[in-house]
C-alpha positions as CSV (number, residue, x, y, z in Angstrom):
1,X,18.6,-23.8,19.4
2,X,20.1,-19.9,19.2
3,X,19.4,-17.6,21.4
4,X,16.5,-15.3,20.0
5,X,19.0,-12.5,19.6
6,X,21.2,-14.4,17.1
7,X,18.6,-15.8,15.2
8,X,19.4,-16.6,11.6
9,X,18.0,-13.7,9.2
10,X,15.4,-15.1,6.8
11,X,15.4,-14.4,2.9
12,X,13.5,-10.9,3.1
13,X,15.9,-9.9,5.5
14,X,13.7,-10.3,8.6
15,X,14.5,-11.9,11.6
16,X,13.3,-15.3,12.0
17,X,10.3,-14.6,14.8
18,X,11.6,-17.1,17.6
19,X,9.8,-18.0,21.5
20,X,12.6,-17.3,24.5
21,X,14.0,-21.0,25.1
22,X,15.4,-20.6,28.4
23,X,14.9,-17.9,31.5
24,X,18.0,-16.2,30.9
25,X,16.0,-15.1,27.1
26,X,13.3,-13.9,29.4
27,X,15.1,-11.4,31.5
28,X,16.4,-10.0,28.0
29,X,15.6,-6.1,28.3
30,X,14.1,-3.5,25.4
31,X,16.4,-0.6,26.9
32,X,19.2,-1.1,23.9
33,X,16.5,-0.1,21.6
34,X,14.4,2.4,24.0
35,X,18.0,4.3,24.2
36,X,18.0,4.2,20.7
37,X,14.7,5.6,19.5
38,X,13.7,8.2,22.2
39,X,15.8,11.0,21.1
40,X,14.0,11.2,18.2
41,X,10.6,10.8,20.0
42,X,9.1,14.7,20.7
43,X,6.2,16.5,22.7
44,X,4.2,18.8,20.4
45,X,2.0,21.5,21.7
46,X,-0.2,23.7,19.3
47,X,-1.9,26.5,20.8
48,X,-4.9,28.7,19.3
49,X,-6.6,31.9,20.4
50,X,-10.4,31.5,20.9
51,X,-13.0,34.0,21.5
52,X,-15.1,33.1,24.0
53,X,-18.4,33.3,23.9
54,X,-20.6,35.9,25.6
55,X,-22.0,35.0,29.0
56,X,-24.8,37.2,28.9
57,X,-26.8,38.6,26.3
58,X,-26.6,42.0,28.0
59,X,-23.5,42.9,27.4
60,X,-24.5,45.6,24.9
61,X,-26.9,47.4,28.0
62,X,-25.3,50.4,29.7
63,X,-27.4,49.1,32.9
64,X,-26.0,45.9,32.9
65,X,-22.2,47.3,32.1
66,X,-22.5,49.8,35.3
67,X,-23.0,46.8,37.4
68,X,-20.8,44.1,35.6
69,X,-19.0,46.1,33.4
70,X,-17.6,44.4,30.0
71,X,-17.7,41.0,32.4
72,X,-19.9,39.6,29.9
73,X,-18.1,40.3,26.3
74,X,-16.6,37.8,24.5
75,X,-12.8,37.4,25.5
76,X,-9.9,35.8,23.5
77,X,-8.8,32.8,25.3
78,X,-5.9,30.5,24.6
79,X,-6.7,26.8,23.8
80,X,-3.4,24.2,23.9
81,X,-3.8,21.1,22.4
82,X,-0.8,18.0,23.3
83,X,0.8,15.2,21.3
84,X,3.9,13.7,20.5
85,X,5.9,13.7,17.0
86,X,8.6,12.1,15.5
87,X,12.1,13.3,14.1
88,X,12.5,11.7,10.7
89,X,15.2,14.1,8.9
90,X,17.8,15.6,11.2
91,X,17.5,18.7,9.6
92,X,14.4,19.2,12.1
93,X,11.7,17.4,10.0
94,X,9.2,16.0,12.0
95,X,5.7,14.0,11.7
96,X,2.8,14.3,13.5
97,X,-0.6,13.8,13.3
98,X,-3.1,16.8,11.8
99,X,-5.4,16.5,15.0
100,X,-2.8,17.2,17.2
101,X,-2.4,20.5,15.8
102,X,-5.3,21.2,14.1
103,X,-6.2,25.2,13.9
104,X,-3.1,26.0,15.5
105,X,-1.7,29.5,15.7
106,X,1.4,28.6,17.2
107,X,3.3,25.0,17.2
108,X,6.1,24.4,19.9
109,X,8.1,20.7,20.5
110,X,9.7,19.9,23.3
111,X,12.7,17.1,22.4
112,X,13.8,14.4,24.7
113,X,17.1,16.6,26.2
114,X,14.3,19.7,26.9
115,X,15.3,21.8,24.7
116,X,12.2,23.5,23.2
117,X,11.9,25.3,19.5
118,X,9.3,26.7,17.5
119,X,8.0,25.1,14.4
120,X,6.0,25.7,11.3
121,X,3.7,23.6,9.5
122,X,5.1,22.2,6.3
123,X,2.3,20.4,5.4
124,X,-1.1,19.1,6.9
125,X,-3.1,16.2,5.0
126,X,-6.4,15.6,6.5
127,X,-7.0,12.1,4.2
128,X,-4.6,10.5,6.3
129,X,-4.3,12.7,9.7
130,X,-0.6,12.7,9.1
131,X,1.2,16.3,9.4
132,X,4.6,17.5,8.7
133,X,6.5,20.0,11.0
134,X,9.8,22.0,10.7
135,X,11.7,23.3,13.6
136,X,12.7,27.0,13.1
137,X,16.1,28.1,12.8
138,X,19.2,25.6,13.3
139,X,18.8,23.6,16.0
140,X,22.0,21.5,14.8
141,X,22.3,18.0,13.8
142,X,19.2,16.0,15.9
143,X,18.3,12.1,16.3
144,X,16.5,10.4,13.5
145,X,14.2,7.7,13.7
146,X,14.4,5.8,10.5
147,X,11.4,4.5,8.7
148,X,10.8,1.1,8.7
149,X,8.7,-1.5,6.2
150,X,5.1,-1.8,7.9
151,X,4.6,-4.7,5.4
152,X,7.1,-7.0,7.3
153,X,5.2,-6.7,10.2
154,X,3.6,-10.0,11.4
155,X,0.8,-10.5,13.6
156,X,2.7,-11.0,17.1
157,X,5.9,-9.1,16.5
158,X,6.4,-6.9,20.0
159,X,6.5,-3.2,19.1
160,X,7.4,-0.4,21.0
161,X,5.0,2.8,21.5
162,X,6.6,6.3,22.4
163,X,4.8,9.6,23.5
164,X,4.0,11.8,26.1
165,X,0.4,10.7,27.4
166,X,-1.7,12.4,29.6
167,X,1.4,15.2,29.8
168,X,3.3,13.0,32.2
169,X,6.3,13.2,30.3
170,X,7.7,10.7,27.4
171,X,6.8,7.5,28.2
172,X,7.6,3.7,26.7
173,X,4.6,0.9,26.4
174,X,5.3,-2.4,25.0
175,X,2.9,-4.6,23.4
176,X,2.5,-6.5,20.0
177,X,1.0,-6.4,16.9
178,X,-2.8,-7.6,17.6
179,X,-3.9,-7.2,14.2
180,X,-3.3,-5.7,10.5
181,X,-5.0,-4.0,8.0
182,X,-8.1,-2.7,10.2
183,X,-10.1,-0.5,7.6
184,X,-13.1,0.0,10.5
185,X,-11.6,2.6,12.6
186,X,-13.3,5.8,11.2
187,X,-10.5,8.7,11.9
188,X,-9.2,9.3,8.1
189,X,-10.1,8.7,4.2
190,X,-7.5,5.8,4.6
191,X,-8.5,3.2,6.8
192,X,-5.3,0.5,7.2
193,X,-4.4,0.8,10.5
194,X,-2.0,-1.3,12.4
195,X,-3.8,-2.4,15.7
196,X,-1.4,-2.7,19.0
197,X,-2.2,-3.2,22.9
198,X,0.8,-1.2,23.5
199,X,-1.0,1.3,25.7
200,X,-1.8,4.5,23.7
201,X,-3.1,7.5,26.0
202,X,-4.0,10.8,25.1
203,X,-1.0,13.1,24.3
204,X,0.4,9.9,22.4
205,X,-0.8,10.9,19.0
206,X,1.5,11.3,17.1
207,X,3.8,9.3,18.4
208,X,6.1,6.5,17.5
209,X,5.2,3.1,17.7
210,X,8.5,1.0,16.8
211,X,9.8,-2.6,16.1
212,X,13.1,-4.1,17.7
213,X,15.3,-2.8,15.4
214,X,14.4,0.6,16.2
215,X,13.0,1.6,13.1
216,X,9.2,3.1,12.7
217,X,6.7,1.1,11.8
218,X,3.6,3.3,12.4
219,X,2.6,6.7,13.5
220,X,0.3,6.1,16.9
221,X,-3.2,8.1,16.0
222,X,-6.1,6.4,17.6
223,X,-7.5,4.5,20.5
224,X,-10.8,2.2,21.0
225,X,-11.9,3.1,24.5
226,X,-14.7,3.2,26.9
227,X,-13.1,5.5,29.7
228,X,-11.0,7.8,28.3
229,X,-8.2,5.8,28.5
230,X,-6.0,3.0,27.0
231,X,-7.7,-0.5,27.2
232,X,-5.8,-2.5,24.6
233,X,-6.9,-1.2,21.7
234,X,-5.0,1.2,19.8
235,X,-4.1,2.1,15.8
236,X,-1.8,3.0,14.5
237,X,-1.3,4.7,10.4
238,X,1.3,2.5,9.0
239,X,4.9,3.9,8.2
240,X,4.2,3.1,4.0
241,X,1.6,5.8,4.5
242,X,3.8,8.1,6.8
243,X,7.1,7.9,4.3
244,X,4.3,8.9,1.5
245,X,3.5,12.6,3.0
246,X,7.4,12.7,4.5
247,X,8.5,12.5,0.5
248,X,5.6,14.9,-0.2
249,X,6.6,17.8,2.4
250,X,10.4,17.2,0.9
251,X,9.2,18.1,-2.5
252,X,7.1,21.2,-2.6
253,X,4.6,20.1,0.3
254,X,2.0,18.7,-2.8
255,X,0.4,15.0,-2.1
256,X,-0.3,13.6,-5.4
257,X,-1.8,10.6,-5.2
258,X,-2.5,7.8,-8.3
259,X,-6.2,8.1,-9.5
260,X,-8.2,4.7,-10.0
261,X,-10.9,6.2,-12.2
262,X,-13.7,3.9,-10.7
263,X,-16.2,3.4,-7.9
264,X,-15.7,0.5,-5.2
265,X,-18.2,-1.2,-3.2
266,X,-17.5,-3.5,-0.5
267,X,-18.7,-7.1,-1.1
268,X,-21.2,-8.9,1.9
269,X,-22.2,-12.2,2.3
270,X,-25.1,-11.7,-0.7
271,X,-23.1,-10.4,-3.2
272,X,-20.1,-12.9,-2.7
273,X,-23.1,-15.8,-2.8
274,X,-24.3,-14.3,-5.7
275,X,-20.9,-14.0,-7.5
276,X,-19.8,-17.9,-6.6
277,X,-17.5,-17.0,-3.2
278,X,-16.6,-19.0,-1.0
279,X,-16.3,-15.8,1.2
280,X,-16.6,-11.9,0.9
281,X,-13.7,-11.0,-0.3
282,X,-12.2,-8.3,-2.3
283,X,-13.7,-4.9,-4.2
284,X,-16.6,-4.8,-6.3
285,X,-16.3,-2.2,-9.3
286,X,-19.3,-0.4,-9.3
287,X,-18.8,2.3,-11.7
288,X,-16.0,3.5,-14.0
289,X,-15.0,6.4,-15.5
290,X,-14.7,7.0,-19.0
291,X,-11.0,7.3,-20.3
292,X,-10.1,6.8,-17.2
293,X,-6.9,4.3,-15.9
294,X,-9.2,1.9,-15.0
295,X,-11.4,1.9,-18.1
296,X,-7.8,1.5,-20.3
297,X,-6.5,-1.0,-18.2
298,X,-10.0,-2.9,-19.2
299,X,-11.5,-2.7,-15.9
300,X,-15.1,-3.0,-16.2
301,X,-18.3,-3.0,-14.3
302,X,-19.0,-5.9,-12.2
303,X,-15.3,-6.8,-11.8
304,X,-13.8,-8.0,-8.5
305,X,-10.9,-6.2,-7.8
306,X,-8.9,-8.9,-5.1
307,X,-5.0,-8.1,-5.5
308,X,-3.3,-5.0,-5.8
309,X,0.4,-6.3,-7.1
310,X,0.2,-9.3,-6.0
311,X,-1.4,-8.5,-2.0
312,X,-5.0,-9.2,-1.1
313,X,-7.5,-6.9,-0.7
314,X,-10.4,-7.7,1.5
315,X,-12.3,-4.6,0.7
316,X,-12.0,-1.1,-0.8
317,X,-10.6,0.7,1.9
318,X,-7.3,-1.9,2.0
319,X,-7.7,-1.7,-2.3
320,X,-7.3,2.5,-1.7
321,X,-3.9,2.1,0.8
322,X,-2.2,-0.4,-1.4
323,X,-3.1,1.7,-4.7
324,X,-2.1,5.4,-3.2
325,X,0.9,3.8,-1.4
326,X,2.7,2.7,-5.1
327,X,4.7,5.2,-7.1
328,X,3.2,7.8,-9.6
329,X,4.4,6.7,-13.3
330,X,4.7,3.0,-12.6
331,X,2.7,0.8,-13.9
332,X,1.3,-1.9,-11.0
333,X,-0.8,-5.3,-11.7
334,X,-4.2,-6.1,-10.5
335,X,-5.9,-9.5,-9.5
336,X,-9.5,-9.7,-11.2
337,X,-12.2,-12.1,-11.0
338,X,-14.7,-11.3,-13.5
339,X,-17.5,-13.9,-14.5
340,X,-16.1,-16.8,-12.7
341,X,-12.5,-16.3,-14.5
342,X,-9.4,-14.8,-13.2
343,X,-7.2,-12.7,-14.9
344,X,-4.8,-10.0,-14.6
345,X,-5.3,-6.3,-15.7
346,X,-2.4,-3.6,-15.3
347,X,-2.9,-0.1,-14.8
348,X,-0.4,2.8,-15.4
349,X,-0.6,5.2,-11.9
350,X,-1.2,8.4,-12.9
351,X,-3.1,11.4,-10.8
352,X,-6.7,12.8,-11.2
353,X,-6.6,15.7,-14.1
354,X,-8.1,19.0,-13.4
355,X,-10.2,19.2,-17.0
356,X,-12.2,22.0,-15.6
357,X,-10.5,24.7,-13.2
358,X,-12.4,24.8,-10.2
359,X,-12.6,28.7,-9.6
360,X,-13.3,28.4,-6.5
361,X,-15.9,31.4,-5.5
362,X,-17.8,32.0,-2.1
363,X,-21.4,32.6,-2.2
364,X,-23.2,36.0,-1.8
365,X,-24.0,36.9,2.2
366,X,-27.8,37.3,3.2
367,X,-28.8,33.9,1.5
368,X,-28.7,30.8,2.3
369,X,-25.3,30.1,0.8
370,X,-23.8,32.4,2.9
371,X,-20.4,30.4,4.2
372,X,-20.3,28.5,1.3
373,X,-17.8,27.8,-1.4
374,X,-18.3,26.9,-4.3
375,X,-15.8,24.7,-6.8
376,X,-16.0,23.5,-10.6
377,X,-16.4,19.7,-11.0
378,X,-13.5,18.2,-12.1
379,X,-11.8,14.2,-11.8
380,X,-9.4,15.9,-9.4
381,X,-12.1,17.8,-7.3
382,X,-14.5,15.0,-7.5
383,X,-11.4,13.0,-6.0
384,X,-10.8,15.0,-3.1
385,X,-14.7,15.6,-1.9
386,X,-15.6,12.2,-2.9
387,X,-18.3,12.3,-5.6
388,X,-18.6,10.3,-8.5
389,X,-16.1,11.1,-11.6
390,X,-18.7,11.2,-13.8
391,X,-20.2,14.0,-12.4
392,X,-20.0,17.2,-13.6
393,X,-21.4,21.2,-12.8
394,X,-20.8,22.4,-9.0
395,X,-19.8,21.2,-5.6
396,X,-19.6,22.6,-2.2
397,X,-15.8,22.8,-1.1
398,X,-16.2,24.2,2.4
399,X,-18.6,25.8,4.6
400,X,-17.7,28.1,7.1
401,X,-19.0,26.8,11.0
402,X,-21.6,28.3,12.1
403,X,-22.7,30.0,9.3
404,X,-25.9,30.5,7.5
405,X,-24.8,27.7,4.9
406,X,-24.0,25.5,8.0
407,X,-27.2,26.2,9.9
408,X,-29.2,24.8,6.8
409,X,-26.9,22.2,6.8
410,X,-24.9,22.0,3.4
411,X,-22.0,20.0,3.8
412,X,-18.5,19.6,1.5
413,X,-19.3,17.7,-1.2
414,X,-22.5,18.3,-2.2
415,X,-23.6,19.0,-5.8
416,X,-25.4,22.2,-6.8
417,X,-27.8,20.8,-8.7
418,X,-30.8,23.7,-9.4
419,X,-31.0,27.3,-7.6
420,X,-34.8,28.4,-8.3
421,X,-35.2,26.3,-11.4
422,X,-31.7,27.0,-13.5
423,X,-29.4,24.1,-13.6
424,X,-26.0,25.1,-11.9
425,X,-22.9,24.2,-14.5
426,X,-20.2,26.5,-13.3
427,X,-19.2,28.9,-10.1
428,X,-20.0,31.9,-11.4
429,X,-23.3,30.9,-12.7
430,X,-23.6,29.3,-9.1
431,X,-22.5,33.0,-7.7
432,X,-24.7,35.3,-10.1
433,X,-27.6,33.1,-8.8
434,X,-26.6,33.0,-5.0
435,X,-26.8,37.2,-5.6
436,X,-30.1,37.2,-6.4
437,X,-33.0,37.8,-4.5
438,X,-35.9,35.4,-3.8
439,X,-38.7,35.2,-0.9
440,X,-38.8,31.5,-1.6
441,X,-35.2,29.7,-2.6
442,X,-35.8,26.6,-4.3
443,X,-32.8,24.4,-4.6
444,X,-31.6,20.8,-5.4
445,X,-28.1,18.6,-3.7
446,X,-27.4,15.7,-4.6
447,X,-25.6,14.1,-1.5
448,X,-24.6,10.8,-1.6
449,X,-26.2,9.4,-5.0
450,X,-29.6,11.0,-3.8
451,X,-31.2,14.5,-5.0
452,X,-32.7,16.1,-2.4
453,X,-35.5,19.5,-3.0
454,X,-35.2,22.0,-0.4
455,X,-37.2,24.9,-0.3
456,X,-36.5,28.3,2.0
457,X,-38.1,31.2,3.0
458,X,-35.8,34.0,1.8
């Protein structure tokens, strides 16, 4: 047999995965490609100024200040927040992830040979937790760290994981893949995470997680733990989604992503019983939107959606990675069962259009809107806050924390449906109404499918 590290390259142009076959293989080291990568591995720390709450609700009592004096105001205090990021152009592009800098004021990284620069956030995408920085000025030609082909990775393969955890300075973990396509995890819209026992800490985030050629493979985020700390468990957003927002922040800083123009439901044991499956498998299409890309590709209702080009989907969330992660424009194949048959529908990628502009307005002060804003209904709206496409009228984009809106607990995405009897159809309808006065508001959201009737002294 060859040695491991002259194994013959397979058709894809992957090495063929090969066991040590002697103790010499075994004493083989991972510094040749640690060397390699680190440069381009860097410590991110975002900072914020906070005003602290009050410590006493006296503050505002001339008795209380000749004893104290302003002791008890609210003070502005600085908050730092720590992660790692990656160098992906050498022109001083780097990736990161949006929690690690998340309401930052300032952003400073810190590279491998201590030099330290400002940098400014190019772009932020919350769907996927992925953020793009820039370091300021010209900080001359830096180490890249190409990115890699998630899809070649195997269940197995040793990877490489690179941060700064804990603040202890950049460290190297080794592990290997444990699993793929994990849509469970709960920490973005896209759920397809690669899942690693390379130990992932806090102040990893961020980070690079890397095969043995030295290329990136995955963009360390998140961690399944019980302590605090690393136990085996970590995920990490593959480098298909991570070159996707790295084009996007090279090209005017604008994500647009293909819209599907349906509604997916996962399928359980009772629905893949009751559509002849041997096993769950796939996405059931729920609901589809009139001239839509799915409607004109002849998707319908009741369809089983279990290939996206030619690669299994087990459920919607691995359907919405393999979908977003194709090119605008092209036009990609999927796998369908539909009544028992097979068959194979195409659909031409194209984004979610904005038929309606959204106007966004924020609601009048002194009601209970107050913090709220308010955005026209639209396929591209409804795609972003996750409501049905068939829905039209008004939606809550934001709400401000801890306002009045937030106290009577509106959240983003829910529909406007009446204010004190009048249906709500646009923003400034939605506005002219919020500026009224009422001593009982009357109101109906629908969140989540469901209308709900709330009624509020005014």
């Amino acid at each position: 047999m060859r040695p491991a590290a002259h194994a013959e390259q397979a058709d894809a142009g992957r090495p063929v995965a090969q066991v040590p076959q002697s103790a010499a293989e075994i004493k083989l080291s991972f510094a040749p490609v640690v060397k390699k990568v680190v440069p381009a591995v860097v410590n991110v720390y975002a900072t914020r100024m906070i005003t602290q709450n009050a410590v006493s609700p006296f503050f505002d009592d001339p008795f209380f200040r000749r004893f104290f004096g302003d002791s008890g105001r609210p003070r502005p205090r600085m908050e730092q927040s720590l992660g790692s990021g990656v160098i992906v152009d050498p022109d001083g592009t780097i990736v990161t992830n949006v929690h690690v800098i998340k309401d930052a004021d300032k952003v400073k990284v810190a590279l491998a040979d201590r030099r330290e620069f400002d940098a400014d956030i190019v772009l932020r995408d919350d769907k996927t937790d992925l953020a793009v920085l820039k370091i300021r000025g010209n900080p001359g030609k830096l180490p890249v760290l190409p990115i890699g082909e998630s899809d070649t990775l195997e269940v197995g393969d040793i990877v490489l994981a690179v941060g700064n955890p804990f603040g202890v300075g950049q460290t190297v973990t080794q592990g290997i893949v444990s699993a793929l396509a994990r849509t469970q995890v709960g920490v973005s819209d896209y759920q397809f995470f690669i899942q690693t026992d390379a130990a992932i800490n806090p102040g990893n985030s961020g980070g690079a997680l890397v095969d043995m050629a030295g290329r990136l493979v995955g963009i360390n985020t998140a961690i399944f733990s019980r302590s605090g700390g690393s136990i085996g468990i970590g995920f990490a957003i593959p480098s298909d989604m991570v070159r996707l927002v790295v084009d996007a922040a090279r090209n005017g800083g604008v994500i647009r992503r293909p819209w599907l123009g349906a509604t997916l439901q996962s399928v359980t044991a009772d629905i893949a019983d009751g559509l002849g499956l041997d096993r769950p498998q796939g996405a059931l299409v729920t609901d589809v939107f009139a001239g839509g890309p799915a409607a004109e590709a002849g998707l319908k209702v009741g369809d089983l959606v279990v290939a996206v080009d030619g690669v299994a989907v087990d459920d919607p969330e691995a359907f919405g990675y393999r979908f977003v992660t194709k090119p605008l424009g092209s036009r990609v194949p999927l796998d369908v069962v539909r009544g028992g048959a097979k068959m194979r529908l195409t659909i031409t990628l194209v984004t979610a259009p904005e038929s309606v502009p959204r106007d966004a307005r924020k609601l009048a002060d002194g009601t209970p809107f107050a913090g709220a804003t308010v955005v026209n209904l639209s396929p591209a709206v409804s795609e972003e806050l996750k409501v049905p496409a068939d829905r039209t009228g008004v939606a809550i984009s934001a709400v401000d924390s801890g306002s009045i809106a937030d106290q009577v607990g509106f959240q983003p995405g829910d529909i406007l449906v009446e204010i004190n009897g009048a249906r709500v159809k646009s923003t400034k309808q939605a506005a002219d109404l919020a500026a009224g006065r009422a001593s009982v508001w009357r109101i109906a959201i629908e969140r989540n499918g469901q209308v709900m009737q709330i009624a509020l002294r005014g």
